[in-house]
Backbone bond lengths (Angstrom), bond angles and torsions (degrees), N, CA, C in turn:
res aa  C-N    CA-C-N  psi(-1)  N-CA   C-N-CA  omega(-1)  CA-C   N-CA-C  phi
1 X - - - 1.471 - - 1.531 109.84 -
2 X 1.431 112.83 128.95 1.770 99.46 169.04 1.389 126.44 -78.18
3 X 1.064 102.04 153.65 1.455 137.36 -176.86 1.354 106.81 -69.63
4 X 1.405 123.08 -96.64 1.328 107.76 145.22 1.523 153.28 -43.97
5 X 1.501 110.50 144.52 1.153 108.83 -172.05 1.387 115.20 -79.03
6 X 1.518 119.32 173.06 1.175 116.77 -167.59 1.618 121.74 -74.57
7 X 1.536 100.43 -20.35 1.517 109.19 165.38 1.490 118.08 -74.39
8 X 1.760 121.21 -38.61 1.085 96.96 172.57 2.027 123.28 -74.39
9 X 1.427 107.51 -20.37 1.206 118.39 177.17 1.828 110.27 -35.51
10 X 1.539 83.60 -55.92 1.819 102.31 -167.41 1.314 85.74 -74.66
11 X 1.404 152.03 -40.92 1.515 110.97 -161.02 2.185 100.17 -88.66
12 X 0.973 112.47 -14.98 1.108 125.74 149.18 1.795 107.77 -21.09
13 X 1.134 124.28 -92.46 1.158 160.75 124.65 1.450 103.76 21.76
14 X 1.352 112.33 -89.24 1.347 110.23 166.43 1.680 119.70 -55.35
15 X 0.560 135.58 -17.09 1.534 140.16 170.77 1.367 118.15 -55.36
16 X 1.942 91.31 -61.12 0.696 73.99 171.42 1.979 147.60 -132.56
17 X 1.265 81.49 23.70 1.455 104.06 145.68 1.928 148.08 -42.23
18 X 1.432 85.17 -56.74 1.607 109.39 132.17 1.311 156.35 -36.60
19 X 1.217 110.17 -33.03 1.238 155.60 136.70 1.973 91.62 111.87
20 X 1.239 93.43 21.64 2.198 87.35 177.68 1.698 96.81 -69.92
21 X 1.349 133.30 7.30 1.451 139.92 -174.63 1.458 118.69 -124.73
22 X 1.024 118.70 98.02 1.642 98.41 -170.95 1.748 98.79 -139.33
23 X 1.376 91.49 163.89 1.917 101.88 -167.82 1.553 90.11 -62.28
24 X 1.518 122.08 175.46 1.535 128.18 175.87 1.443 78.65 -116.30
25 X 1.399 94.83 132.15 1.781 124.07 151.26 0.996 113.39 -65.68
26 X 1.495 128.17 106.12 1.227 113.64 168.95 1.571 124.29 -60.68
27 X 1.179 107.45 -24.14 1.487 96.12 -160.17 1.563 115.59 -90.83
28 X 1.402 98.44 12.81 1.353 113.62 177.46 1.652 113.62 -112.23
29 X 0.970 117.89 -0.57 1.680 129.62 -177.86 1.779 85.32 -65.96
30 X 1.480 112.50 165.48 1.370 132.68 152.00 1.263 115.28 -57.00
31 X 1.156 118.31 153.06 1.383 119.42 174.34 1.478 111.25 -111.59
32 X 1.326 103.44 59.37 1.594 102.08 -178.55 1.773 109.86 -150.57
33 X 1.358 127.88 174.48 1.513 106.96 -179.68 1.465 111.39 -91.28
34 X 1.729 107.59 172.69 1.351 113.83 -156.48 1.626 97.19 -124.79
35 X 1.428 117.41 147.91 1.650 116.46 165.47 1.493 100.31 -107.56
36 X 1.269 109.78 117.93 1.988 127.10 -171.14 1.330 101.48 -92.74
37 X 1.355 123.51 109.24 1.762 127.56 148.31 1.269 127.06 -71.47
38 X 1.185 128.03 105.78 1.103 143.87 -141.17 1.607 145.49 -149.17
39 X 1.401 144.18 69.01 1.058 156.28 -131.76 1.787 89.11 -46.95
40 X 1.733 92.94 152.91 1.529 104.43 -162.75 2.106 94.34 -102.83
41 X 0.919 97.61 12.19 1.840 110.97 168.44 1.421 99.55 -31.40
42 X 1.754 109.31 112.25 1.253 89.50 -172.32 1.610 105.65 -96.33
43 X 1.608 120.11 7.48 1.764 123.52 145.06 1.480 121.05 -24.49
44 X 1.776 77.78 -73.65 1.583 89.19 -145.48 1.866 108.11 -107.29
45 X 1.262 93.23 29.17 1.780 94.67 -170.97 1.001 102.68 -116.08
46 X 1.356 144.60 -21.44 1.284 152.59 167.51 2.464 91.56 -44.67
47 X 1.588 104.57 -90.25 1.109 114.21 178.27 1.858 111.15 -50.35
48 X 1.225 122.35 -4.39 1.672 104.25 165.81 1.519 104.04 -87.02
49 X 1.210 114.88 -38.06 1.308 124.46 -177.80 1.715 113.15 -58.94
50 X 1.564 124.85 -35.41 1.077 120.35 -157.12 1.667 83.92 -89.02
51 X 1.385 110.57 -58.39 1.418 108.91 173.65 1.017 146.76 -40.36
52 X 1.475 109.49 -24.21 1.619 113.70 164.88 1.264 107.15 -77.14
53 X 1.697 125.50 -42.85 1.284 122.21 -141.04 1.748 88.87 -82.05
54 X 1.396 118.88 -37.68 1.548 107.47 153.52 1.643 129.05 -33.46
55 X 1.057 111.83 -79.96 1.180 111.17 178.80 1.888 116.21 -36.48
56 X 1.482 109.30 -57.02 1.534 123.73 -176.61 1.986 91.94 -48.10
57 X 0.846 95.85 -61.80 1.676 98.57 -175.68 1.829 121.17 -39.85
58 X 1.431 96.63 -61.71 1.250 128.84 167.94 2.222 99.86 -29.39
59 X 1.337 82.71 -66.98 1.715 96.22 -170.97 1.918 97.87 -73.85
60 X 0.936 123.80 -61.86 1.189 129.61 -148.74 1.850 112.66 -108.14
61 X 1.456 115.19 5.27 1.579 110.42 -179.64 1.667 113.97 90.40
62 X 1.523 110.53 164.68 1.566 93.67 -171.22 1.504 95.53 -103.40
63 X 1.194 127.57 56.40 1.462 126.77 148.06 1.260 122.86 -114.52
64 X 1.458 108.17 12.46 2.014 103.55 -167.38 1.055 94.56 -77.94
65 X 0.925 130.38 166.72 1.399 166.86 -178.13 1.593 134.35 -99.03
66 X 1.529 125.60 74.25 1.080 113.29 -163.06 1.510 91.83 -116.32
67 X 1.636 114.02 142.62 1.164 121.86 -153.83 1.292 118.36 -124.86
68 X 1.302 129.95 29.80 2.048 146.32 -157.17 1.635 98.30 -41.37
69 X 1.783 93.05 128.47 1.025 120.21 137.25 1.316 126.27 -110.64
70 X 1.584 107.02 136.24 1.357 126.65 -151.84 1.518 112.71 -128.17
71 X 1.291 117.54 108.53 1.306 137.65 167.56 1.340 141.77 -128.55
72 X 1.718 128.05 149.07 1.475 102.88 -164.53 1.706 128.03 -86.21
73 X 1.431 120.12 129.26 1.472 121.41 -142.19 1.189 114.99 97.92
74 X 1.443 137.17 -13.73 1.567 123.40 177.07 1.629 102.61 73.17
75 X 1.552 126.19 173.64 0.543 128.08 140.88 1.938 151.18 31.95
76 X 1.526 99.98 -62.00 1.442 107.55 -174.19 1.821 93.63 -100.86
77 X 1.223 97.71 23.30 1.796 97.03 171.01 1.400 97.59 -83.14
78 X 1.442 133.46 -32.11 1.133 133.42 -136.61 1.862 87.13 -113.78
79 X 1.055 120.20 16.74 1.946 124.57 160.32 1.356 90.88 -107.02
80 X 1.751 110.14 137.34 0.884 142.56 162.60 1.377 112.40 -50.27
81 X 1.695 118.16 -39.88 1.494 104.18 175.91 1.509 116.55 -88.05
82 X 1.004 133.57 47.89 1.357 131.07 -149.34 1.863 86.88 -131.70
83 X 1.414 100.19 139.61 1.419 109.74 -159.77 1.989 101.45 -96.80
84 X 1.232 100.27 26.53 1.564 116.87 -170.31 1.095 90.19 -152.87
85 X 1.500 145.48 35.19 1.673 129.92 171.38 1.690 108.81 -85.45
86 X 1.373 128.77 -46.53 0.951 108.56 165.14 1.716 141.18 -97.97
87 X 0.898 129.06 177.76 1.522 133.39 174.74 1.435 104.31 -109.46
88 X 0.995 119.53 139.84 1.572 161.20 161.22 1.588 141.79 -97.93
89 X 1.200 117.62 130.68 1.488 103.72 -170.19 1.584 98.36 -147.61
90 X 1.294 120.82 121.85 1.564 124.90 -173.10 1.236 112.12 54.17
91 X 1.487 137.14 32.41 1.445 141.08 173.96 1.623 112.08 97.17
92 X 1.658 116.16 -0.62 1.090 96.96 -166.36 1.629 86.96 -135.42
93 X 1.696 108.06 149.29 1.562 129.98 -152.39 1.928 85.32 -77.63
94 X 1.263 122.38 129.41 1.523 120.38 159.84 1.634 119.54 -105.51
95 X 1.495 98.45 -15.60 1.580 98.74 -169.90 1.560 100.73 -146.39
96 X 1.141 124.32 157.29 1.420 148.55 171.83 1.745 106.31 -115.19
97 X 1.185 117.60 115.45 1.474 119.58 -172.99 1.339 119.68 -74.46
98 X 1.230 86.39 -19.35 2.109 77.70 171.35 1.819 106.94 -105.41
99 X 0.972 115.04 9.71 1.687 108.05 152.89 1.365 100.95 -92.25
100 X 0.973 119.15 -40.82 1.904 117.30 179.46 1.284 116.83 -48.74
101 X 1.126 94.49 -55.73 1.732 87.92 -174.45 1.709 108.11 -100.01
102 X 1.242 108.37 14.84 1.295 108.91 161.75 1.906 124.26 -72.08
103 X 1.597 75.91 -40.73 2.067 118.90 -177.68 1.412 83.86 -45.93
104 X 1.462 107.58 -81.20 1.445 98.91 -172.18 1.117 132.28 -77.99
105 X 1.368 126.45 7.49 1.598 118.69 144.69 1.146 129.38 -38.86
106 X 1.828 96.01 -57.94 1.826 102.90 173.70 1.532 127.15 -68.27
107 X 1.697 95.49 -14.55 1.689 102.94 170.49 1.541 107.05 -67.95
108 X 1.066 125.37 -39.03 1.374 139.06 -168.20 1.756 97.58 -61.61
109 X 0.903 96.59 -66.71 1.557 113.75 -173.02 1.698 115.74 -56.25
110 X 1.384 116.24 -12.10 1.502 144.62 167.42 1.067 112.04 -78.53
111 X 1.588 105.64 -67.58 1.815 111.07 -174.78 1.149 131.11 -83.53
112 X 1.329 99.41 -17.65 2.168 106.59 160.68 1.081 84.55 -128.61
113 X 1.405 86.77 147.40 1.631 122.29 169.44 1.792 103.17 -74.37
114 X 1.505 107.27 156.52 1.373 119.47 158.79 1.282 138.03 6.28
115 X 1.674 89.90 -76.57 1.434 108.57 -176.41 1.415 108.37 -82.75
116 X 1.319 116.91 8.36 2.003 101.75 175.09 1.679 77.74 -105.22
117 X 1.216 123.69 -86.41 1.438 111.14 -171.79 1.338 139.49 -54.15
118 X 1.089 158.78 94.94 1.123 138.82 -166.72 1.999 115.37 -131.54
119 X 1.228 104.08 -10.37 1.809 116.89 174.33 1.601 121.47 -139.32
120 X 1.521 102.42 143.21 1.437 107.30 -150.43 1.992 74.06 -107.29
121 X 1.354 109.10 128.96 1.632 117.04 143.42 1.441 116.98 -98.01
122 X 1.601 109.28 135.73 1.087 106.10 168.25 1.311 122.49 -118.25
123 X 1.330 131.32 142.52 1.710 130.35 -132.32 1.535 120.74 -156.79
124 X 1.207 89.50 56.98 1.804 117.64 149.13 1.133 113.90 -22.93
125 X 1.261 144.10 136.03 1.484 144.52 -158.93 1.858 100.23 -151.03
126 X 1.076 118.14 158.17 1.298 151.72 167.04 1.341 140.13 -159.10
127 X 1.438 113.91 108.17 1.283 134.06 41.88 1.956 109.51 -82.89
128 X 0.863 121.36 149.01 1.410 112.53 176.53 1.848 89.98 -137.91
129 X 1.571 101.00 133.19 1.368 130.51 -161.81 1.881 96.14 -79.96
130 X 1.305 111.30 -38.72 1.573 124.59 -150.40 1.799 81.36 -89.78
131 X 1.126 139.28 -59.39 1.398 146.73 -174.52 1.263 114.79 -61.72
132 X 1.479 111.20 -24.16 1.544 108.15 169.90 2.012 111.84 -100.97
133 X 1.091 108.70 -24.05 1.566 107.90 141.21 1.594 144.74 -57.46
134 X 1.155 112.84 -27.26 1.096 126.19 146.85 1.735 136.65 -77.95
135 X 1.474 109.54 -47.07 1.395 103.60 168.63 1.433 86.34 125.92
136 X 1.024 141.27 15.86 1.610 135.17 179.29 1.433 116.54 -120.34
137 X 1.723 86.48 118.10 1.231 106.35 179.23 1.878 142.17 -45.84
138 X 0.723 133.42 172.86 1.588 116.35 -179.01 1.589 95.17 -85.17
139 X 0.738 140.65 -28.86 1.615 141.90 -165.10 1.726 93.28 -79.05
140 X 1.057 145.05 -30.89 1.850 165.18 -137.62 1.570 87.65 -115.60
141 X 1.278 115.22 -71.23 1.288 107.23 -178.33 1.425 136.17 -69.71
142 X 1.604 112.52 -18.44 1.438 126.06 151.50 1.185 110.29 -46.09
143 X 1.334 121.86 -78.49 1.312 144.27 157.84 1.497 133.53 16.39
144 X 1.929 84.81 -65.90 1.617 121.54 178.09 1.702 99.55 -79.57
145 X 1.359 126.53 -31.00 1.163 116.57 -177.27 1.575 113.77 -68.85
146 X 1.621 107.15 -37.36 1.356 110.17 -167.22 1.581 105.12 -57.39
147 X 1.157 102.92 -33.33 1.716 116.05 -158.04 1.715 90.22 -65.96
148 X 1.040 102.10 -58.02 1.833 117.19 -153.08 1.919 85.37 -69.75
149 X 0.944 110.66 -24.48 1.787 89.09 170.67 1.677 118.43 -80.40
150 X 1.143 102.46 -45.32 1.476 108.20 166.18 1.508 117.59 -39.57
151 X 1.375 102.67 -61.53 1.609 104.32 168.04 1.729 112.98 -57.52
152 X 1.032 137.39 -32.51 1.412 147.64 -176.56 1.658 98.68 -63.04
153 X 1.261 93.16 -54.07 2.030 87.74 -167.94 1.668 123.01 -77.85
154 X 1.762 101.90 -24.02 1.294 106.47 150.73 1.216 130.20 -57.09
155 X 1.693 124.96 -47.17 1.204 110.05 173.03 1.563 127.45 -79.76
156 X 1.232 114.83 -3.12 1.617 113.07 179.61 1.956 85.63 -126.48
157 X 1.089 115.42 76.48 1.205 123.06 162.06 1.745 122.73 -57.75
158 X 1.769 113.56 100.86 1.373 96.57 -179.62 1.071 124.85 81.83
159 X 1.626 127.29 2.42 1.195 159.78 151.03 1.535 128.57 -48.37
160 X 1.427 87.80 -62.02 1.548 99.56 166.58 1.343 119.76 -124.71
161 X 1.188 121.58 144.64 1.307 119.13 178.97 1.537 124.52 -64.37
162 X 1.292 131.79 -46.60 1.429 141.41 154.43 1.146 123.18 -113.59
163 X 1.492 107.23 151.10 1.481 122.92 -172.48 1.370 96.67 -136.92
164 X 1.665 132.33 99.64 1.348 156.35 -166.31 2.147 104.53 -129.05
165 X 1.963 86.00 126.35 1.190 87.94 175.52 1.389 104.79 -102.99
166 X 1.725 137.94 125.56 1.243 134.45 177.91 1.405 111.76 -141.20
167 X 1.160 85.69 112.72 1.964 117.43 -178.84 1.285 120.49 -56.09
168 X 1.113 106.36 129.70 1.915 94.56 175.64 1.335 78.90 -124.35
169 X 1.580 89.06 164.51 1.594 129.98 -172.72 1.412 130.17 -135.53
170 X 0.803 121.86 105.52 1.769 110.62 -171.47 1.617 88.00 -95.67
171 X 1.367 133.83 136.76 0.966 153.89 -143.40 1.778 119.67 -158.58
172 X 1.131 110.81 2.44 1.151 130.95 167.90 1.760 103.22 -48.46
173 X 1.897 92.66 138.21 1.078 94.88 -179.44 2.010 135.11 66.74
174 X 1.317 88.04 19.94 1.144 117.78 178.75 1.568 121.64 -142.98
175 X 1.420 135.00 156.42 1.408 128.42 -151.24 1.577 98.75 -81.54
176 X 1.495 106.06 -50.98 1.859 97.24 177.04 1.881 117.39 -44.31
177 X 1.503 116.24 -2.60 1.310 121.24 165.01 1.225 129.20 -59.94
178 X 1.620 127.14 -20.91 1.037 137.12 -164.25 1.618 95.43 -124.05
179 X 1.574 108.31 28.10 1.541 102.74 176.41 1.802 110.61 -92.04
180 X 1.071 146.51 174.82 1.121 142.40 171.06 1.564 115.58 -51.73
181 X 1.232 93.96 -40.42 1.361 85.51 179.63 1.709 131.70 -72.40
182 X 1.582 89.25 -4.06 1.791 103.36 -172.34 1.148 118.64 83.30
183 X 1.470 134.20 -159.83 1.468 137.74 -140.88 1.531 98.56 -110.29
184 X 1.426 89.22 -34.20 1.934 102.90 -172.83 1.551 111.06 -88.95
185 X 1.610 136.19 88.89 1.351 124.41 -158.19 1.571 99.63 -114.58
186 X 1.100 106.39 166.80 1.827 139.00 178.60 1.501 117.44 -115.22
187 X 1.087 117.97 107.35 1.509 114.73 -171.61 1.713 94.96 -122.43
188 X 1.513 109.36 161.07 1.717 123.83 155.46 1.286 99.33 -93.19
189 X 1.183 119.47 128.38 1.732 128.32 124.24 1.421 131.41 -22.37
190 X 1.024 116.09 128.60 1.590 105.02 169.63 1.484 100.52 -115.24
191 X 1.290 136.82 100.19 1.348 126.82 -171.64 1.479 128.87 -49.37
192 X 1.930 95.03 -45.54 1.564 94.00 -174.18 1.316 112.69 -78.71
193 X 1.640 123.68 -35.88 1.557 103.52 159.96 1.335 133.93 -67.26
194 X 1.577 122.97 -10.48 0.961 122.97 174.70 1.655 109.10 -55.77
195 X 1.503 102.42 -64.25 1.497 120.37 -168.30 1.334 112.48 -45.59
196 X 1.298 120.38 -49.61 1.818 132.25 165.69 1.495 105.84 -47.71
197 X 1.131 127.85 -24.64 1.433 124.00 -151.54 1.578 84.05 -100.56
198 X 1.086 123.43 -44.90 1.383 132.57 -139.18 1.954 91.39 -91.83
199 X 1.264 92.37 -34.29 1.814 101.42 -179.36 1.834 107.22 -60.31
200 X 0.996 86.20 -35.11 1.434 90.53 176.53 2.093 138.61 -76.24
201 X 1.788 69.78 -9.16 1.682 98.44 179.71 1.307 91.52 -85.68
202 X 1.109 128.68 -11.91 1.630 126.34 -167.07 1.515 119.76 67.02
203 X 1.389 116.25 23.87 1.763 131.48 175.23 1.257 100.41 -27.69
């Protein structure tokens, strides 16, 4: 049965057709470890997690270092326009998500040195539980990611060496399931075609 719905399937589709979706080269990744922002889905986070840390390995040996931060919505929690930016507890707001996972950026940057961390992924997911509770579309939450990195690299200026948005997909129940890569996939972003593509969705 799929996972995704048929609307997110198709914008799926267009993405990446377009080419705003494209396989990651491995052999072009950094060769250094990454801190992953990342919806705390307890579905589909188990398999982003195993899957990246594959891939990171794959490119970089089984000592890299990949370091997830995990929040609900992934990523576009941490844009201000994002209808999941803050957290709440008994009616009253305790946290703002992009100081949170800002916090632990600089924790990151404390507890490993340099050379284990050095690139932030950011990791948009679908199906995402928090985006379909809210009413925001996959194209909205792309969107929200692009933003919340922009804000990310301004405030840790020169900090990290890359700032990469890469999508996972649970894809189950759909034909790209029986692709090599399996049901659970890893894609790059292409921002500027994304954004054109997405303008046209009327975001």
């Amino acid at each position: 049965m799929p996972v995704m719905t048929e609307e997110e399937y198709g914008a799926f589709r267009k993405m990446r057709d377009a080419g705003a979706l494209i396989p990651i080269e491995e052999e072009r990744l950094p060769r250094s470890g990454w801190a992953k922002i990342m919806c705390g889905d307890g579905d589909d986070t188990p398999p982003i997690i195993a899957a990246y840390k594959s891939l990171a390995q794959r490119v970089n040996g089984e000592d890299t270092c990949t370091h997830p931060i995990t929040v609900e919505g992934g990523p576009a929690a941490g844009c201000s326009a994002s209808a999941f930016h803050r957290l709440s507890f008994k009616g009253s707001e305790i946290v703002r998500f992009d100081e949170f996972i800002w916090g632990r950026l600089e924790g990151i940057l404390k507890i490993k040195t340099s050379e284990r961390v050095k690139n932030v992924a950011y990791m948009p997911h679908c199906k995402c539980g928090m985006c379909r509770e809210t009413g925001t579309s996959i194209w909205t939450n792309f969107l929200h990611t692009g933003l919340f990195k922009d804000q990310t690299r301004a405030v840790f200026p020169k900090m990290f060496q890359n700032h990469k948005i890469l999508p996972f997909f649970n894809l189950t129940g759909y034909p790209e399931a029986d692709d090599p890569m399996g049901p659970h996939q890893l894609w790059l972003l292409r921002r500027i075609e994304f954004e054109r593509l997405a303008e046209k969705q009327n975001v």
